[in-house]
Structures are given as structure tokens and as C-alpha cells.
PDB file with SEQRES, HELIX, SHEET and CRYST1 records, atoms N, CA, C and O in Angstrom:
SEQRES   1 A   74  UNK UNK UNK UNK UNK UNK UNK UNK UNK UNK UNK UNK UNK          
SEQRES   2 A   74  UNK UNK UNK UNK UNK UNK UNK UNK UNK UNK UNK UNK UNK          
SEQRES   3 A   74  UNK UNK UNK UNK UNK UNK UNK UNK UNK UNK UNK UNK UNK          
SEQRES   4 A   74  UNK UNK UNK UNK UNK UNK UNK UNK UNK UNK UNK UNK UNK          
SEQRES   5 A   74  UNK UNK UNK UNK UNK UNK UNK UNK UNK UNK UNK UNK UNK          
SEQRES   6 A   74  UNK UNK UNK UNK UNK UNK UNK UNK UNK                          
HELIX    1 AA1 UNK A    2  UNK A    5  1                                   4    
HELIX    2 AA2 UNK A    9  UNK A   15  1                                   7    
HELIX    3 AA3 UNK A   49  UNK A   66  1                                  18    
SHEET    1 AA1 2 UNK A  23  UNK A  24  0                                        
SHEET    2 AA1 2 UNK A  36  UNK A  37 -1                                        
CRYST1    1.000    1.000    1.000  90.00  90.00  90.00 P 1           1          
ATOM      1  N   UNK A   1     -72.342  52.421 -58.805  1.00  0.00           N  
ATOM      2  CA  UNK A   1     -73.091  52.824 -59.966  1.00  0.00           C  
ATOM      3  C   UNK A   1     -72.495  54.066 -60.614  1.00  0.00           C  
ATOM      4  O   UNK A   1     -72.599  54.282 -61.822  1.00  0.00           O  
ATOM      5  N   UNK A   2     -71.807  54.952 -59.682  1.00  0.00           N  
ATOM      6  CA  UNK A   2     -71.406  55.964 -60.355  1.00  0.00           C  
ATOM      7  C   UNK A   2     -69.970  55.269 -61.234  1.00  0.00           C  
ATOM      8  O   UNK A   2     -69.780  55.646 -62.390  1.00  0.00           O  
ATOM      9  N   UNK A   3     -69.412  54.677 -60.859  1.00  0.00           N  
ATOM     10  CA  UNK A   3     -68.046  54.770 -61.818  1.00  0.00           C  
ATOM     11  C   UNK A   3     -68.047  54.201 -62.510  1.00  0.00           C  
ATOM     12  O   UNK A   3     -67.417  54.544 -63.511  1.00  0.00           O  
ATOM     13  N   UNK A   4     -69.123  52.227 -62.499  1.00  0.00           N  
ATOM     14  CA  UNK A   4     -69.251  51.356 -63.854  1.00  0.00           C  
ATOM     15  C   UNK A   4     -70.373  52.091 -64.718  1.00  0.00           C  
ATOM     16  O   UNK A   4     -70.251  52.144 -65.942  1.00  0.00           O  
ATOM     17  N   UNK A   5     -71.493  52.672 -64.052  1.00  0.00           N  
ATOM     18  CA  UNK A   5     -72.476  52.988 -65.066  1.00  0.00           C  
ATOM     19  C   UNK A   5     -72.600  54.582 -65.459  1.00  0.00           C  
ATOM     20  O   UNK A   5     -73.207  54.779 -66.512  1.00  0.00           O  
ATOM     21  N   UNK A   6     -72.162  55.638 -64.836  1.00  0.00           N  
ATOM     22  CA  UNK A   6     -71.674  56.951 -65.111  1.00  0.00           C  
ATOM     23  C   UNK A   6     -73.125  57.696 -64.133  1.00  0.00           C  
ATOM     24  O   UNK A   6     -73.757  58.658 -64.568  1.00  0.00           O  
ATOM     25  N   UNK A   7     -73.296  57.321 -63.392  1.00  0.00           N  
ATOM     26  CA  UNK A   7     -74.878  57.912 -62.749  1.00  0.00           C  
ATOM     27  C   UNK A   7     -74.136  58.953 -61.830  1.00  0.00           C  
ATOM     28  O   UNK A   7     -73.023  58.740 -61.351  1.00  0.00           O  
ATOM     29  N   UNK A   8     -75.035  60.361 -61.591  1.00  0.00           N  
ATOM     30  CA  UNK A   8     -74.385  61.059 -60.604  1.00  0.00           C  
ATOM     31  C   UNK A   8     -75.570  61.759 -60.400  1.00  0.00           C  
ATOM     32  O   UNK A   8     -76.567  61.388 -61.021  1.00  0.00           O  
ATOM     33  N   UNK A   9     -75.662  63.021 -59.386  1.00  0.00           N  
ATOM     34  CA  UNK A   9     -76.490  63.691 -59.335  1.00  0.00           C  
ATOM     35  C   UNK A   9     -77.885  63.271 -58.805  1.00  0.00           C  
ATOM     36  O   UNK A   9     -78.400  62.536 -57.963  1.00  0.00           O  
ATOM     37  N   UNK A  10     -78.213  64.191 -59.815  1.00  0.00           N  
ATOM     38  CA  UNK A  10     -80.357  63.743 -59.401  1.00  0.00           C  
ATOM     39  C   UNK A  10     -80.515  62.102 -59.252  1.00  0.00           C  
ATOM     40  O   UNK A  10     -80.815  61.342 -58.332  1.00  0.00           O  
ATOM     41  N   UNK A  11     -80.109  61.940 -60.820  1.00  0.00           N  
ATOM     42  CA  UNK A  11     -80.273  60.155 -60.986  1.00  0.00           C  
ATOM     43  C   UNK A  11     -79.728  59.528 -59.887  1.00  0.00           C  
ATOM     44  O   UNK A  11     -80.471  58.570 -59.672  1.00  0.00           O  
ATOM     45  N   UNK A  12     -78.843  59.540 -59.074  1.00  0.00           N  
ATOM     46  CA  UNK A  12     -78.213  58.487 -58.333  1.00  0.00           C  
ATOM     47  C   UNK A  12     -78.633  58.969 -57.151  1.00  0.00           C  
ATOM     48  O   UNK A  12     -78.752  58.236 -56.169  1.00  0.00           O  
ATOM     49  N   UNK A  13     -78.907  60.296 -57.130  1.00  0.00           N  
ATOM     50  CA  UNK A  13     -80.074  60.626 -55.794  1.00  0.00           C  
ATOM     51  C   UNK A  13     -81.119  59.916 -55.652  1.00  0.00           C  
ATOM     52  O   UNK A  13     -81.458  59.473 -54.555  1.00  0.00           O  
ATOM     53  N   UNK A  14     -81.867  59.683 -56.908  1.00  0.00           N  
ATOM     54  CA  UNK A  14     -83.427  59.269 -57.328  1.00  0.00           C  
ATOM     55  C   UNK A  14     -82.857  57.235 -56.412  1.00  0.00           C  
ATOM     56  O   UNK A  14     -83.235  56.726 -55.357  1.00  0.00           O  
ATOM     57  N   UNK A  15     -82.067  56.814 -57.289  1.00  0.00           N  
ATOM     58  CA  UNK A  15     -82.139  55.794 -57.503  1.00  0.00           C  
ATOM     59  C   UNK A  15     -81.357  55.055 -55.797  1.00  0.00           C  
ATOM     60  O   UNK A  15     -81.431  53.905 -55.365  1.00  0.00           O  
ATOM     61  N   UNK A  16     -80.901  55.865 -55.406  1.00  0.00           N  
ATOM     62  CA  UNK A  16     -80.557  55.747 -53.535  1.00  0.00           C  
ATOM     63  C   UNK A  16     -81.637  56.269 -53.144  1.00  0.00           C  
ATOM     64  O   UNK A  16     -81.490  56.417 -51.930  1.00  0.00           O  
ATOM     65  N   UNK A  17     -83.036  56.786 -53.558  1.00  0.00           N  
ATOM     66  CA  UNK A  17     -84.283  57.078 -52.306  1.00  0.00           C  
ATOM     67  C   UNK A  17     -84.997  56.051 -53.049  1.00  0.00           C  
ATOM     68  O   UNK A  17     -85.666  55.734 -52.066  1.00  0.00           O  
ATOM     69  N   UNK A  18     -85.295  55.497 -53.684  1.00  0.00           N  
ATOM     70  CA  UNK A  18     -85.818  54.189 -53.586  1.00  0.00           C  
ATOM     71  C   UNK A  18     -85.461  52.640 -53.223  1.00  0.00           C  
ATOM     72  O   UNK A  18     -86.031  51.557 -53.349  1.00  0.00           O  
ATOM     73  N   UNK A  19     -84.174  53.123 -52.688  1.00  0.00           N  
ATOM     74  CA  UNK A  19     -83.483  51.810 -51.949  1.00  0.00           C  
ATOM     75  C   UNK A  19     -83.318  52.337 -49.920  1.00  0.00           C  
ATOM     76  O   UNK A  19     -83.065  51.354 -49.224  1.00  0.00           O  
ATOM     77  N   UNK A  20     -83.380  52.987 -49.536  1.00  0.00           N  
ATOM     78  CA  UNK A  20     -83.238  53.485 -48.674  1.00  0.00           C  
ATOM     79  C   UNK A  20     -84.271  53.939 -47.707  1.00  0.00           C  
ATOM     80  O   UNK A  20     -85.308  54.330 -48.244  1.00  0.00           O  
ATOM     81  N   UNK A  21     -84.234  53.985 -46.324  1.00  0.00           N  
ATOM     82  CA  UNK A  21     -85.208  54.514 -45.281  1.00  0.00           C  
ATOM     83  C   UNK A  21     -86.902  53.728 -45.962  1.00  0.00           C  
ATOM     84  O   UNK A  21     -87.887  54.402 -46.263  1.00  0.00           O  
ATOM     85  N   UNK A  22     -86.819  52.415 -46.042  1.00  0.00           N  
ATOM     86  CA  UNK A  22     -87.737  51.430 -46.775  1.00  0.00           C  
ATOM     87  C   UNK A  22     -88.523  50.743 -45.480  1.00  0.00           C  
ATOM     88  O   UNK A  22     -87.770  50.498 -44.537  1.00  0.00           O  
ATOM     89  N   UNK A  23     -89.795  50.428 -45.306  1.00  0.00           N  
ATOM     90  CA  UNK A  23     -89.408  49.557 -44.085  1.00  0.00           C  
ATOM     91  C   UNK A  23     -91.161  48.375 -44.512  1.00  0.00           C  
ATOM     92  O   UNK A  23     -91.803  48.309 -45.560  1.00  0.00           O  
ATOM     93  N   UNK A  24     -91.327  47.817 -43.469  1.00  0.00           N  
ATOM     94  CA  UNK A  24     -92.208  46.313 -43.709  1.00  0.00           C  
ATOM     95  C   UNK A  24     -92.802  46.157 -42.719  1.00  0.00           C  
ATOM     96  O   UNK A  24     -92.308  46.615 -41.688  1.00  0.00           O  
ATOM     97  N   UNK A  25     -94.303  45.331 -42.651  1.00  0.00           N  
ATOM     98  CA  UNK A  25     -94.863  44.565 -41.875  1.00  0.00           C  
ATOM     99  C   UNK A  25     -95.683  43.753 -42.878  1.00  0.00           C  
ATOM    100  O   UNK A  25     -95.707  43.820 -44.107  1.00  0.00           O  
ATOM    101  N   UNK A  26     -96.621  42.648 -41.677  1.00  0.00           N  
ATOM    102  CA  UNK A  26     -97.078  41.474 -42.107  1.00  0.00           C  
ATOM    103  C   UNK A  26     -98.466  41.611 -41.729  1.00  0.00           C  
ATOM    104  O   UNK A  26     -98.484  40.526 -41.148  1.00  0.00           O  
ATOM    105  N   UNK A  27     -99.276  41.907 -41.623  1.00  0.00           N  
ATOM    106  CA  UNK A  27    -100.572  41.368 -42.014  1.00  0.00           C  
ATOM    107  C   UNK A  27    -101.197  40.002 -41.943  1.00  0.00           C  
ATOM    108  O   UNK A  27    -100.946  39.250 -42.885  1.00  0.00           O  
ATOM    109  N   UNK A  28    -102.186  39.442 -40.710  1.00  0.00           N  
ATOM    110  CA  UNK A  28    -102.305  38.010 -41.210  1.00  0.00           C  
ATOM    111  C   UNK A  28    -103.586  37.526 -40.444  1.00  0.00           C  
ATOM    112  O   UNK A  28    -103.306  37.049 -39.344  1.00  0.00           O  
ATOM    113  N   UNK A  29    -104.941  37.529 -40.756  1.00  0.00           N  
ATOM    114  CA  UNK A  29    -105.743  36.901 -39.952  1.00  0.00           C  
ATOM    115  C   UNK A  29    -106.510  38.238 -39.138  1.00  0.00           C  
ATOM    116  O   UNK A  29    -107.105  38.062 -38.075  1.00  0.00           O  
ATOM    117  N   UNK A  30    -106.410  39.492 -39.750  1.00  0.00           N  
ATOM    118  CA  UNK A  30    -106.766  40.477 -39.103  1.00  0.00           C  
ATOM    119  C   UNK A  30    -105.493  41.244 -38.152  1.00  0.00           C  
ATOM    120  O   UNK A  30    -105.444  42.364 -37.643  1.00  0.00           O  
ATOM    121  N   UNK A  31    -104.638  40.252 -38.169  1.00  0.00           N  
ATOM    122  CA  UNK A  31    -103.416  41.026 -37.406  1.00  0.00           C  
ATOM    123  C   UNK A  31    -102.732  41.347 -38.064  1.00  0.00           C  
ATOM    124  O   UNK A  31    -102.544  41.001 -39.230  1.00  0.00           O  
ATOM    125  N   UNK A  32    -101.928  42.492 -37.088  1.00  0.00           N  
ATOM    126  CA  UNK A  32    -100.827  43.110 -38.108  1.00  0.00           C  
ATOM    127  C   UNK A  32     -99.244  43.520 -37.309  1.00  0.00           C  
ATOM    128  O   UNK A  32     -99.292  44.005 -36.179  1.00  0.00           O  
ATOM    129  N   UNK A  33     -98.204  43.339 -37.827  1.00  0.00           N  
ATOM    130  CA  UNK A  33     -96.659  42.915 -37.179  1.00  0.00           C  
ATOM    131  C   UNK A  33     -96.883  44.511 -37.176  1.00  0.00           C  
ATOM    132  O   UNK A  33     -97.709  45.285 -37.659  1.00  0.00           O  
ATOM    133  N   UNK A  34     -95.068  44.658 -35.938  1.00  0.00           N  
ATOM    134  CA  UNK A  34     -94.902  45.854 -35.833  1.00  0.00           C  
ATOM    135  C   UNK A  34     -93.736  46.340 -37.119  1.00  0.00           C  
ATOM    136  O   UNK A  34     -92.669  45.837 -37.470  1.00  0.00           O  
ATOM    137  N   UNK A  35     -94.273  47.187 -37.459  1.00  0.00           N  
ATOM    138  CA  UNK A  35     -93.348  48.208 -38.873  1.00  0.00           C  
ATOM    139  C   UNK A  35     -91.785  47.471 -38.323  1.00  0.00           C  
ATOM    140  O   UNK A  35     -91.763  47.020 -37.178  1.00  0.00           O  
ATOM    141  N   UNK A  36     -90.811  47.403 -38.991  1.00  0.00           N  
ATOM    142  CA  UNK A  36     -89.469  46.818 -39.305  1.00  0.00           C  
ATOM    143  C   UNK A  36     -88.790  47.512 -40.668  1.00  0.00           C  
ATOM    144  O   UNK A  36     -89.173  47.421 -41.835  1.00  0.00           O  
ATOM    145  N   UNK A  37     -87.397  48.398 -39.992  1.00  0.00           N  
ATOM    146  CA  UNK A  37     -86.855  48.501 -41.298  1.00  0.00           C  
ATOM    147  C   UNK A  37     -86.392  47.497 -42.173  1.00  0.00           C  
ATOM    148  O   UNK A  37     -86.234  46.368 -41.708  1.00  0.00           O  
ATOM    149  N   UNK A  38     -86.151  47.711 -43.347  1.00  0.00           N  
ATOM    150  CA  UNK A  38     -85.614  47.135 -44.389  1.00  0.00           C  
ATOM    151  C   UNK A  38     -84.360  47.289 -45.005  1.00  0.00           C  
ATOM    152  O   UNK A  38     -84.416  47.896 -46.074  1.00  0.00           O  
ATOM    153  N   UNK A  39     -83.160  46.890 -44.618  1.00  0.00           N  
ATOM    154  CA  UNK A  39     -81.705  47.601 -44.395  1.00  0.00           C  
ATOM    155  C   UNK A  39     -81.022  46.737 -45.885  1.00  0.00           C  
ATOM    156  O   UNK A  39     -79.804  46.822 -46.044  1.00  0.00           O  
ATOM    157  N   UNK A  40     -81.811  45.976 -46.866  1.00  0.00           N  
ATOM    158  CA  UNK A  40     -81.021  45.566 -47.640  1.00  0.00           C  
ATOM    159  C   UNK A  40     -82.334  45.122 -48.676  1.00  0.00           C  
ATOM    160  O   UNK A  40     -83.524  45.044 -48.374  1.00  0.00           O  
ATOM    161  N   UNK A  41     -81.668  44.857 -50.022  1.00  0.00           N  
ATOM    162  CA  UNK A  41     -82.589  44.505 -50.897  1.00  0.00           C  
ATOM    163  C   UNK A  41     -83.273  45.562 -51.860  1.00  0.00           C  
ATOM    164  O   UNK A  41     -83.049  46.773 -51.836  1.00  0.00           O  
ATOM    165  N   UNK A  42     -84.300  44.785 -52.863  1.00  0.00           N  
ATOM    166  CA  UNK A  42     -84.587  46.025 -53.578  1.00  0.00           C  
ATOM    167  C   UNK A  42     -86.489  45.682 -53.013  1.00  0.00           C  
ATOM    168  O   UNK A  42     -86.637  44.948 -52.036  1.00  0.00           O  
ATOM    169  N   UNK A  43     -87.665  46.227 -53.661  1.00  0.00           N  
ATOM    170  CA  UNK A  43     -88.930  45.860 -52.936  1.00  0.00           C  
ATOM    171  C   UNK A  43     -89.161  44.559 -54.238  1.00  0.00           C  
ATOM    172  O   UNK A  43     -88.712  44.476 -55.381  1.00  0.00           O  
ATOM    173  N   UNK A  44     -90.110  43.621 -53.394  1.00  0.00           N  
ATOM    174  CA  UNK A  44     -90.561  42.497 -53.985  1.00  0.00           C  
ATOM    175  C   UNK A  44     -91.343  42.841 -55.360  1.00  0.00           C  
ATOM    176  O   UNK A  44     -92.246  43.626 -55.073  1.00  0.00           O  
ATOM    177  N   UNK A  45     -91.339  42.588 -56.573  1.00  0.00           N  
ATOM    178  CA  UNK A  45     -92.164  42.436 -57.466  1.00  0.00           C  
ATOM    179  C   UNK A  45     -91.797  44.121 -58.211  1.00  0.00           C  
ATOM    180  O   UNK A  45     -92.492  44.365 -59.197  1.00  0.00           O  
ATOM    181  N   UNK A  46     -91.204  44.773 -57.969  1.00  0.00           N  
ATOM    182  CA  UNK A  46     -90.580  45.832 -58.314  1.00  0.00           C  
ATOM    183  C   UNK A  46     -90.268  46.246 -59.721  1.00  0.00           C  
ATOM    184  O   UNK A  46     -89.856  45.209 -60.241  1.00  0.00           O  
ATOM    185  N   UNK A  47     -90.252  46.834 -60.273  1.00  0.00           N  
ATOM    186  CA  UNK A  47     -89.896  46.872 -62.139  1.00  0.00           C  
ATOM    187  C   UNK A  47     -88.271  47.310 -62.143  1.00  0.00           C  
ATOM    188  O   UNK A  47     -87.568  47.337 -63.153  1.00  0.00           O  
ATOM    189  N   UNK A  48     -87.912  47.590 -61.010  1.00  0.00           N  
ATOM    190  CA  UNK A  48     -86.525  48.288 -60.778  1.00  0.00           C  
ATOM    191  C   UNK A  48     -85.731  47.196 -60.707  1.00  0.00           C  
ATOM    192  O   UNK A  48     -84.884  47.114 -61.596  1.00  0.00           O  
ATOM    193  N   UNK A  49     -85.778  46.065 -59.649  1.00  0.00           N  
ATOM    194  CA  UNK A  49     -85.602  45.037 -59.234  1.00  0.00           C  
ATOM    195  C   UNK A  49     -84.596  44.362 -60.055  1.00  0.00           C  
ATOM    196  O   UNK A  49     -83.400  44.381 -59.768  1.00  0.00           O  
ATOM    197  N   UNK A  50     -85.021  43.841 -60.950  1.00  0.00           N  
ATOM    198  CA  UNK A  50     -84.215  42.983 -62.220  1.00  0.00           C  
ATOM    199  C   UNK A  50     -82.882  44.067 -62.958  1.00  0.00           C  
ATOM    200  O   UNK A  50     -81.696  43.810 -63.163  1.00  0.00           O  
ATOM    201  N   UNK A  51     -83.481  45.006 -63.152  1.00  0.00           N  
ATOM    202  CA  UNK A  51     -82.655  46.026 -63.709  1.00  0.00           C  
ATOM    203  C   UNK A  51     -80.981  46.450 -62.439  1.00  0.00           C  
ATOM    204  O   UNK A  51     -79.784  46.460 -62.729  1.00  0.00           O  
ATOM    205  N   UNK A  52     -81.603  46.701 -61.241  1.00  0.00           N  
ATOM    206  CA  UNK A  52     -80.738  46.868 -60.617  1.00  0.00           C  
ATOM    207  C   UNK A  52     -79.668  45.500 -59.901  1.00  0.00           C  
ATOM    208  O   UNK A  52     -78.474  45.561 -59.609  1.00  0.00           O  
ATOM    209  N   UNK A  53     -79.985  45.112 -59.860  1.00  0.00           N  
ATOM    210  CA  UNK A  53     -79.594  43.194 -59.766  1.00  0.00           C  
ATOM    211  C   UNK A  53     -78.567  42.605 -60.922  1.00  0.00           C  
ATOM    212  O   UNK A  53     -77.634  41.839 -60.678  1.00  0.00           O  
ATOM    213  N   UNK A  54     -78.992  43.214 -62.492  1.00  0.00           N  
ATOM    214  CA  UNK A  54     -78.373  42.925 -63.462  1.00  0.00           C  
ATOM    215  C   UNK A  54     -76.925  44.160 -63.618  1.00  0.00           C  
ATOM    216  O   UNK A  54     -75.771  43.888 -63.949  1.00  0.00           O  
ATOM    217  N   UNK A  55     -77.552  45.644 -63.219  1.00  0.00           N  
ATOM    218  CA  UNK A  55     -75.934  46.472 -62.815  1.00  0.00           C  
ATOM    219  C   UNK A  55     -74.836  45.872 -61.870  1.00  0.00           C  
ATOM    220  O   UNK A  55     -73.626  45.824 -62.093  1.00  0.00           O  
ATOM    221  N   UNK A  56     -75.654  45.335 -60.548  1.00  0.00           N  
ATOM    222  CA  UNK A  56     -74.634  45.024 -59.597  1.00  0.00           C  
ATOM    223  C   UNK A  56     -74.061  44.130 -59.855  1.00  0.00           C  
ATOM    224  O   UNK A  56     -72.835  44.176 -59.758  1.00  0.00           O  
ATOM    225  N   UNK A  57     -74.835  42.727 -60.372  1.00  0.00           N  
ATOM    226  CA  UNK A  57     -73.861  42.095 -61.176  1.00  0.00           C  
ATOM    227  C   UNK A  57     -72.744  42.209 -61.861  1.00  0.00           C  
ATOM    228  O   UNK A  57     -71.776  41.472 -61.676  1.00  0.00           O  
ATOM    229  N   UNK A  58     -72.788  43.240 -62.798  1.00  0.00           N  
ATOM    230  CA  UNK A  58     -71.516  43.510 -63.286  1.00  0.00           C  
ATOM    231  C   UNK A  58     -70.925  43.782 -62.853  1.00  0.00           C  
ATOM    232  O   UNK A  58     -69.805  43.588 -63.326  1.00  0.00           O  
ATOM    233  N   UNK A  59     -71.028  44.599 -61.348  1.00  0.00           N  
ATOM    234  CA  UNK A  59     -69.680  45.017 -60.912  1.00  0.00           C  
ATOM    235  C   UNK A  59     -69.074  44.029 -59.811  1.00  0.00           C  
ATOM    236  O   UNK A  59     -68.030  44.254 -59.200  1.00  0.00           O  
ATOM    237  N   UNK A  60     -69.876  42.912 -59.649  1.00  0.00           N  
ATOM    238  CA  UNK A  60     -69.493  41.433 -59.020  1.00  0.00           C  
ATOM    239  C   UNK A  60     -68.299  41.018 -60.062  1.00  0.00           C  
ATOM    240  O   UNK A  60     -67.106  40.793 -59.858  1.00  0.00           O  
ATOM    241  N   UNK A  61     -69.116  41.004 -61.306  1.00  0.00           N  
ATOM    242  CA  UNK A  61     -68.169  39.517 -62.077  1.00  0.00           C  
ATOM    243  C   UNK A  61     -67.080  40.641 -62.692  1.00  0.00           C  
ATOM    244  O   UNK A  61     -66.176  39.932 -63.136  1.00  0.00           O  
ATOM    245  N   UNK A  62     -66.774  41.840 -62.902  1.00  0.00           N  
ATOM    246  CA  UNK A  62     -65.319  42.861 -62.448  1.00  0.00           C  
ATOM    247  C   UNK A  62     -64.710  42.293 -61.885  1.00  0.00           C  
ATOM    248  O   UNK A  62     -63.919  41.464 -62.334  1.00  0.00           O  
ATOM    249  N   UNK A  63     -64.918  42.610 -60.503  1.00  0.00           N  
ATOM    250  CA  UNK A  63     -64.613  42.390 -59.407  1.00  0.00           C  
ATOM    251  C   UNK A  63     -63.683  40.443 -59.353  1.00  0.00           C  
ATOM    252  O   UNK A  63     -62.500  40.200 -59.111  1.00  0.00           O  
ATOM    253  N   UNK A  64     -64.608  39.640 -59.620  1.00  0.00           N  
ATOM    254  CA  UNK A  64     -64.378  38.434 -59.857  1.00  0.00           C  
ATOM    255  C   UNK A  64     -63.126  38.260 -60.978  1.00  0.00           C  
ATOM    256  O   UNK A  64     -62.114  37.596 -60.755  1.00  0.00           O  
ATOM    257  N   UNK A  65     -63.341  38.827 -61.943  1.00  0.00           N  
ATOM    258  CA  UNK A  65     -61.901  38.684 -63.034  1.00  0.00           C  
ATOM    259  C   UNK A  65     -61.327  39.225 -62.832  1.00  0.00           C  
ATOM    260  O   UNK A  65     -60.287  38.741 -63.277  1.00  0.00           O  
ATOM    261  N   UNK A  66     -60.964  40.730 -62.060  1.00  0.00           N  
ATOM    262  CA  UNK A  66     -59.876  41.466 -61.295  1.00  0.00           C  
ATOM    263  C   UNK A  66     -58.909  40.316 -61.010  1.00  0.00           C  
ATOM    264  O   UNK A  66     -57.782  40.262 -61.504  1.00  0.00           O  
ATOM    265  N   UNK A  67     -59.546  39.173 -59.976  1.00  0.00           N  
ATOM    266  CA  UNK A  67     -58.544  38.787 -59.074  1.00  0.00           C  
ATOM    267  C   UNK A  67     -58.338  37.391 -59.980  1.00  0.00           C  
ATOM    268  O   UNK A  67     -57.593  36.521 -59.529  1.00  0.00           O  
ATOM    269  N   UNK A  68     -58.896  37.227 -61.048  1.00  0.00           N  
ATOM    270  CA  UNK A  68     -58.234  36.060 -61.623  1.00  0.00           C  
ATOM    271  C   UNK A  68     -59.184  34.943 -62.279  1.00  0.00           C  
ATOM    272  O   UNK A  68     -58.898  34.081 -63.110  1.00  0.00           O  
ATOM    273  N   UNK A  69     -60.385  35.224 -61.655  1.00  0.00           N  
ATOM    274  CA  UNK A  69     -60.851  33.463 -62.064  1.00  0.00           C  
ATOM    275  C   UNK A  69     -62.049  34.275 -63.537  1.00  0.00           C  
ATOM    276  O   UNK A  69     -62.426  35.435 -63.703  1.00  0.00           O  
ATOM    277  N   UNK A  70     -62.286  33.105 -64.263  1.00  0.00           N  
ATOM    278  CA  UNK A  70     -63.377  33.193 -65.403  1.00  0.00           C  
ATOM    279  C   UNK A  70     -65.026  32.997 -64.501  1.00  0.00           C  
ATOM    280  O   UNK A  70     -65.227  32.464 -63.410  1.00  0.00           O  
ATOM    281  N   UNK A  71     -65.996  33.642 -65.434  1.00  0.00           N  
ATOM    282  CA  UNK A  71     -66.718  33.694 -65.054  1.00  0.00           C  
ATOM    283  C   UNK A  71     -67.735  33.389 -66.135  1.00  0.00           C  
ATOM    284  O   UNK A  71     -67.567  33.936 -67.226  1.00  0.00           O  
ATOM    285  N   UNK A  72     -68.618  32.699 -65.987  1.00  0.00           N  
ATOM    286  CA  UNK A  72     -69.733  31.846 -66.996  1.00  0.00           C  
ATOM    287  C   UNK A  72     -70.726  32.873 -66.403  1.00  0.00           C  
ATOM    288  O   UNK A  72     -70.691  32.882 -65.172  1.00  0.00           O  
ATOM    289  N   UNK A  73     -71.491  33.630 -66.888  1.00  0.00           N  
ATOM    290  CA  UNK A  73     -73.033  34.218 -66.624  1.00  0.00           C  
ATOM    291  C   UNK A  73     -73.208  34.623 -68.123  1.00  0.00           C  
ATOM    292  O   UNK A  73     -72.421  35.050 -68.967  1.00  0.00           O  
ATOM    293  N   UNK A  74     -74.932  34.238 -68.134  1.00  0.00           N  
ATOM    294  CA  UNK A  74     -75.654  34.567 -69.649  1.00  0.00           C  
ATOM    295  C   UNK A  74     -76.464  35.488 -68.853  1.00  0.00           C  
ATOM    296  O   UNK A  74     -77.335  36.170 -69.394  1.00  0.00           O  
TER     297      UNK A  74                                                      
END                                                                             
């Protein structure tokens, strides 16, 4: 993010503590799982979600025409 989109600092501080040290359980029937980190992904239903998905993308399909082939995404 810092070198395709120019983020540094606070912002890319901000935007690595909401991806990071994240973690989950389940809930079900009165029960409840034991806490589990979350080592990948962004959170479900998120407003960030789409936005950050659509940066990394770009630096996929880079990445992808670097080495040669075309790439179809709308």
C-alpha cells in the first residue's frame, strides 16, 4: 500500500491495526467456542472490506502484467 497507493505513517498505521491482532469465536445454542486468532482476511460485512480487496487487487493484476499475461477485470 505504501508504494502503489502512497500511504505512510499514521494512515498505514491506522489501516495495519484494523487488520491485525483480530481474533473470533462462535456462539451457538447457548454455547460458546474458544477465542481463535484471525491471521488473514479483512472482518465480515466491514465497510473497509471492498475498498481494501479492490487496492490489493491492483497490485495482483501489476504484478500479473509484470510477467506477461493480459488481464480482463471490470
Amino acid at each position: 500500500m505504501r508504494r502503489t497507493h502512497g500511504f505512510s505513517g499514521c494512515v498505514l498505521d491506522w489501516i495495519q491495526s484494523y487488520l491485525v491482532e483480530r481474533t473470533q469465536f462462535v456462539r451457538f445454542n447457548g454455547h460458546t467456542s474458544e477465542v481463535t486468532s484471525v491471521t488473514c482476511g479483512v472482518p465480515q460485512g466491514s465497510v473497509l472490506g471492498p475498498v481494501l480487496f479492490v487496492m490489493r487487487t491492483v497490485d495482483v493484476i501489476k504484478l500479473v502484467e509484470e510477467v506477461g499475461f493480459s488481464v480482463h477485470a471490470c
